[in-house]
C-alpha positions in Angstrom: 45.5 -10.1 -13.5 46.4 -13.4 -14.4 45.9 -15.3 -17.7 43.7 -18.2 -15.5 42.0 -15.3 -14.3 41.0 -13.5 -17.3 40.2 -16.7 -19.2 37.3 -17.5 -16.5 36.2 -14.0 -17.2 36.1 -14.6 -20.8 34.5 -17.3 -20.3 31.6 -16.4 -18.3 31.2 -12.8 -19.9 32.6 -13.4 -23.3 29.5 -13.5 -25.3 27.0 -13.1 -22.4 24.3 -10.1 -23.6 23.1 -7.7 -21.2 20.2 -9.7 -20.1 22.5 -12.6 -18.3 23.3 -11.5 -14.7 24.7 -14.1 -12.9 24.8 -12.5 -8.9 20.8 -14.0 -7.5 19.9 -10.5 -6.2 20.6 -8.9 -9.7 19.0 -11.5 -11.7 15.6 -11.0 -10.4 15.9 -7.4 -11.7 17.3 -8.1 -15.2 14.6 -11.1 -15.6 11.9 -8.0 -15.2 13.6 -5.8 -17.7 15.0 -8.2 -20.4 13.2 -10.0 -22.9 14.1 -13.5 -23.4 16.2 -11.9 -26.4 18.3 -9.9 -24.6 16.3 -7.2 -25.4 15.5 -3.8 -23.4 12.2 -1.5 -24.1 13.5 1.7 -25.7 13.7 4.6 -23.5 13.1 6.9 -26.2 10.5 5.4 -28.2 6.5 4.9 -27.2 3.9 7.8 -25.2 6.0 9.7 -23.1 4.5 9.0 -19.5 5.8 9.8 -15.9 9.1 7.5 -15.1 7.6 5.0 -17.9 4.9 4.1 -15.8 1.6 2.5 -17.6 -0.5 5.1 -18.9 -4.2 4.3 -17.3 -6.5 7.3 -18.3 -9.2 7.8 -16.0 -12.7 8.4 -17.2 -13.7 10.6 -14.3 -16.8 10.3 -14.7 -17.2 6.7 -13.9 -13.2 6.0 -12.8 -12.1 2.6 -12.9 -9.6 2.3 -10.4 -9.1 -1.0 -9.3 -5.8 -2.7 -8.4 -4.2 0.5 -8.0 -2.0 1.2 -5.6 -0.5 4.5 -6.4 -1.7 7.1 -9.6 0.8 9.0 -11.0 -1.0 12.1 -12.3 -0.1 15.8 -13.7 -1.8 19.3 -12.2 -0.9 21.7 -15.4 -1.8 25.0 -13.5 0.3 27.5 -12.5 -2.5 30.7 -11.4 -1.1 30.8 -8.2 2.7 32.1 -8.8 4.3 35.3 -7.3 6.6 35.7 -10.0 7.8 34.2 -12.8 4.8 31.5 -14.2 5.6 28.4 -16.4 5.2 25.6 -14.0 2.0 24.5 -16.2 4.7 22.9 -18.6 5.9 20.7 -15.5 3.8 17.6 -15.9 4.9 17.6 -19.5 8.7 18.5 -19.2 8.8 15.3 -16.6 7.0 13.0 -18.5 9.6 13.7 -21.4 12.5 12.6 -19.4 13.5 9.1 -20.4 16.1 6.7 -19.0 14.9 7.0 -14.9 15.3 4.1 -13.2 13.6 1.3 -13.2 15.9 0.1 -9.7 16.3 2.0 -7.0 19.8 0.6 -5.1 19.9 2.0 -2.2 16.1 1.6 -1.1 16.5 -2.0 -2.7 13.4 -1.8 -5.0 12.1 -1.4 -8.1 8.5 0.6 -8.0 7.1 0.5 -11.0 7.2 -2.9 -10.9 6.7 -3.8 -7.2 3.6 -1.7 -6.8 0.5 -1.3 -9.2 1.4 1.9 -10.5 0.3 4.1 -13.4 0.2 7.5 -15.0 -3.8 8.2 -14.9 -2.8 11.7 -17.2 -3.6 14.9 -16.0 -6.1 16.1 -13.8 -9.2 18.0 -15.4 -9.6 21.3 -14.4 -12.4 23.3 -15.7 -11.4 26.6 -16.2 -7.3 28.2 -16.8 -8.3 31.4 -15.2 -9.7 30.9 -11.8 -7.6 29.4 -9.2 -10.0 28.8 -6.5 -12.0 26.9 -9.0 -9.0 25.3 -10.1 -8.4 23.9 -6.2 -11.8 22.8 -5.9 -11.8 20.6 -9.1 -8.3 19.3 -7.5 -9.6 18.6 -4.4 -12.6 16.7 -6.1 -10.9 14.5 -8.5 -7.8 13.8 -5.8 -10.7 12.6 -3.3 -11.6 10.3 -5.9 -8.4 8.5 -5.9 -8.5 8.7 -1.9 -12.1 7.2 -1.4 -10.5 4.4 -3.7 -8.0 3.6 -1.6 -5.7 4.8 -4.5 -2.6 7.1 -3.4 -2.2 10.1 -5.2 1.2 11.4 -6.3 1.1 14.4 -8.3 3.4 16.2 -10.4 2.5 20.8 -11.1 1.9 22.8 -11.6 3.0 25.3 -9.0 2.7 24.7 -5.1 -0.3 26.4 -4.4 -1.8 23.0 -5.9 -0.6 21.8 -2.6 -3.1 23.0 -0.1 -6.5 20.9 -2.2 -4.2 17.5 -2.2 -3.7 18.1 1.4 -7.5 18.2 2.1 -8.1 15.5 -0.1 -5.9 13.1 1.9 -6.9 14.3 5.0 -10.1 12.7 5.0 -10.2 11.5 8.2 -8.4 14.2 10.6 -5.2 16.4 10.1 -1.7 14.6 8.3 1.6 15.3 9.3 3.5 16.8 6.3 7.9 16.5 5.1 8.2 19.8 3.2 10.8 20.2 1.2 11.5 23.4 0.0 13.9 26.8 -0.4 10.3 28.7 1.0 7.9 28.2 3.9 5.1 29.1 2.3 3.3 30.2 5.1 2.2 33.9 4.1 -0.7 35.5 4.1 -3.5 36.9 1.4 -1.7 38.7 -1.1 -3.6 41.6 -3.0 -6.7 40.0 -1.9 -5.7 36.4 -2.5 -5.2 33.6 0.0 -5.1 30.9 -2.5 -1.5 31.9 -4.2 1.5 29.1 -3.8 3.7 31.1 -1.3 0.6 30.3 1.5 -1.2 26.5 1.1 0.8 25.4 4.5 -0.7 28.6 6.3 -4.0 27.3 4.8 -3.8 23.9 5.3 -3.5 24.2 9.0 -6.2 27.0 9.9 -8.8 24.8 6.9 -8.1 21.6 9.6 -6.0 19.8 7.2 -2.4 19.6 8.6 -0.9 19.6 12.0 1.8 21.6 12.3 3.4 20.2 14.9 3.9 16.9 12.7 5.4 19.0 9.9 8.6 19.7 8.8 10.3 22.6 6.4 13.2 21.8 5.2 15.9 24.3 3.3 14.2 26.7 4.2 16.4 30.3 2.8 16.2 33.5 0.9 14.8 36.9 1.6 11.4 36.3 2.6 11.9 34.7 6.2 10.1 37.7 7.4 6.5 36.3 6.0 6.6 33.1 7.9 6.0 33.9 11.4 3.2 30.8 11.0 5.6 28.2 10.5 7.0 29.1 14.0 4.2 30.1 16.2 1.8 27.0 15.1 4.8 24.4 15.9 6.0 23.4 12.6 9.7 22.6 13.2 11.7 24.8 10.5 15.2 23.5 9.0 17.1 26.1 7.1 19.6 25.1 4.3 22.2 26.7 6.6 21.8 24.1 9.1 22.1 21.2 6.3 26.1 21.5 6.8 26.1 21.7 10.6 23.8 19.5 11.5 24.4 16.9 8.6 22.0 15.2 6.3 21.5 12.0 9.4 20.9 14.6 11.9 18.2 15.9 9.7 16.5 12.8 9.2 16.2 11.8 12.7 15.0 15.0 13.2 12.4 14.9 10.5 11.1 11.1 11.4 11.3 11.8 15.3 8.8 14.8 14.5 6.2 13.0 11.9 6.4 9.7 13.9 4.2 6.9 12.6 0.6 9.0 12.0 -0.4 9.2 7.9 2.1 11.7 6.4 2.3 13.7 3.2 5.3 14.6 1.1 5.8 17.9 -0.8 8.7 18.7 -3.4 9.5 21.8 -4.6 12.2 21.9 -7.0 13.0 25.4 -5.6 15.1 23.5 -2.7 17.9 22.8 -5.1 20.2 25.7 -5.9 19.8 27.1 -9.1 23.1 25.5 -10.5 21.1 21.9 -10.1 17.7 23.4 -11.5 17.5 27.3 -12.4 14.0 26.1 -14.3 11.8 27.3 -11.8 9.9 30.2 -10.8 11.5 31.8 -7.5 14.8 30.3 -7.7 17.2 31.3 -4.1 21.0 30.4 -4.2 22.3 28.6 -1.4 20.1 25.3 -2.2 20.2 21.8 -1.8 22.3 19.7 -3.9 20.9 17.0 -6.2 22.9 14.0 -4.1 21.7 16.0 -0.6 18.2 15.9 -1.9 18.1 12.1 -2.8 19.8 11.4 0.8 17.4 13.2 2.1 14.4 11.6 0.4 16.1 7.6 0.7 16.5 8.5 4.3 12.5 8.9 4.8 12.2 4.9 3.9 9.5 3.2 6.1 7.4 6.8 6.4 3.7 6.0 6.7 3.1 8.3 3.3 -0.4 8.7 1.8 0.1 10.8 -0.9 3.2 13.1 -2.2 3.8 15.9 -4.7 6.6 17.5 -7.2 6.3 21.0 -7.8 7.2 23.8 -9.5 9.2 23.4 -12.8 9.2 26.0 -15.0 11.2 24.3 -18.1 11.3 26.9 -20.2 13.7 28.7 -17.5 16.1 26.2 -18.3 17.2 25.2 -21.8 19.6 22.6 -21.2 16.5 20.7 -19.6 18.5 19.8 -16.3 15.8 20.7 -14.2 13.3 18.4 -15.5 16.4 15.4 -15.4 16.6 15.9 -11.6 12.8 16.7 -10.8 12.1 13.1 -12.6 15.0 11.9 -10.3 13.2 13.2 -7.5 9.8 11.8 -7.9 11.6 8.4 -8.4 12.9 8.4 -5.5 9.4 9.7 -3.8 7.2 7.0 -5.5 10.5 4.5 -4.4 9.3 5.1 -0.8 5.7 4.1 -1.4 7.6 0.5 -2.2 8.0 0.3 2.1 
């Protein structure tokens, strides 16, 4: 480096405060964040909401939606686990996480500011101890949001929540569905119950909701392969995490988009997908997962998918003390409400 050098660079950046961005593209996103100060909201400081959205709470009795394009909203209810339960404490753990976003660079966007977006709070749900009471008031207050042309991006809760989101946005005939995910989730009743989170998908097809052969599972692994004959003999087209490293994460994505084509799709999250190392916070955790950088790939290559709705599921922070999990779930569902942007 020359002294000519550094002396322009002294003199354009000497004294310059954080706000003052000088390349046109990076401007427009510092003029949204910086005051005329200089100054930047506090990531720590204010109500905690999902990715420092708006908080909007909704009066469901008489909702007043309008202007929204997409509602943030939490689904504390975790009835429907297999094993360990705690997924109730998701909507809460994500909201806590601060400093996500607000720009997306590789999706060029910044959503909470290029859609109407808010946190509407969580979902009511009338009773902690009945599950299939606790889908129907999911289904009711989702198809709220659907009816207002609002898109409903949810955060669990655990993935049984899954199968009454799907029926809400299916209002008009069967969606195609991105599943992301370390299960298939296509079992049957067990002990008498066909409402528990390792079968909505199973559900979701034979209740009309989803077409199978516009769904995809991916990272698909574990011990319990044996429970998903579904997935295979109703068409849905089944990626395993084994495959992730053979096929490669561009291969996958093709796949995936070739499969869903341009119909209405919706997108499901469970956190399960990652291995353990990125996010042990979760109820059936299965080694062998996605990594945190595979899973954002993933979701950035699924820009210009015709979403109408999407869900995060299944952390269990109390799992995971270092609080990890929660970090890359509220990664995740930035990078899912970044895709509602296109």
């Amino acid at each position: 480096m020359t002294k000519m050098t550094l002396d322009k660079l002294r003199a354009k950046y000497g004294d310059a405060d954080g706000g003052v961005v000088h390349d046109p593209e990076f401007r427009k996103i510092a003029e949204r964040i910086f005051s005329p100060s200089g100054q930047r909201a506090f990531p720590y400081s204010g109500i905690p909401t999902f990715l420092r959205a708006p908080l909007r709470l909704v009066d469901w009795r008489k909702p007043d939606l309008e202007g929204l394009d997409v509602a943030l909203l939490g689904i504390p209810m975790d009835l429907g686990v297999t094993n360990r339960n705690g997924a109730r404490f998701g909507p809460r753990a994500l909201r806590a996480i601060e400093r996500i976003g607000p720009y997306n660079h590789v999706l060029k966007c910044m959503p909470l500011h290029d859609l109407a977006v808010a946190d509407v709070g969580d979902l009511p749900l009338s009773t902690r101890f009945d599950l299939e009471k606790s889908h129907a008031d999911i289904f009711r207050h989702a198809r709220i949001l659907v009816d207002a042309g609002v898109k409903p991006v949810s955060v669990g809760g655990d993935h049984s929540i899954t199968l009454p989101l799907l029926k809400a946005v299916a209002k008009t005939g069967p969606v195609g569905l991105i599943h992301i995910d370390a299960h298939c989730d296509t079992s049957g009743a067990f002990e008498g119950c066909k409402f528990h989170h390792g079968g909505p998908f199973r559900r979701a097809v034979l209740d009309g909701a989803l077409n199978p052969r516009r769904t995809v599972q991916i990272g698909i692994r574990g011990s319990s392969e044996y429970l998903w004959e579904f997935s295979y003999e109703s068409g849905m087209t089944v990626i395993h995490a084994e495959e992730i490293d053979t096929l490669g994460m561009a291969a996958i994505i093709k796949r995936t988009t070739d499969v869903i084509g341009k119909g209405p799709t919706y997108l499901t999250f469970d956190i399960d997908s990652l291995d353990p190392a990125f996010a042990p916070g979760t109820g059936t955790p299965e080694v062998g997962g996605l990594s945190t950088r595979e899973a954002m790939a993933l979701l950035r290559g699924l820009k210009g998918v015709n979403l109408v709705g999407a869900d995060f599921v299944e952390v269990a922070p109390q799992y995971d003390a270092t609080t990890n999990t929660a970090q890359a779930g509220a990664q995740m569902l930035f990078e899912i409400l970044s895709l509602f942007v296109h």
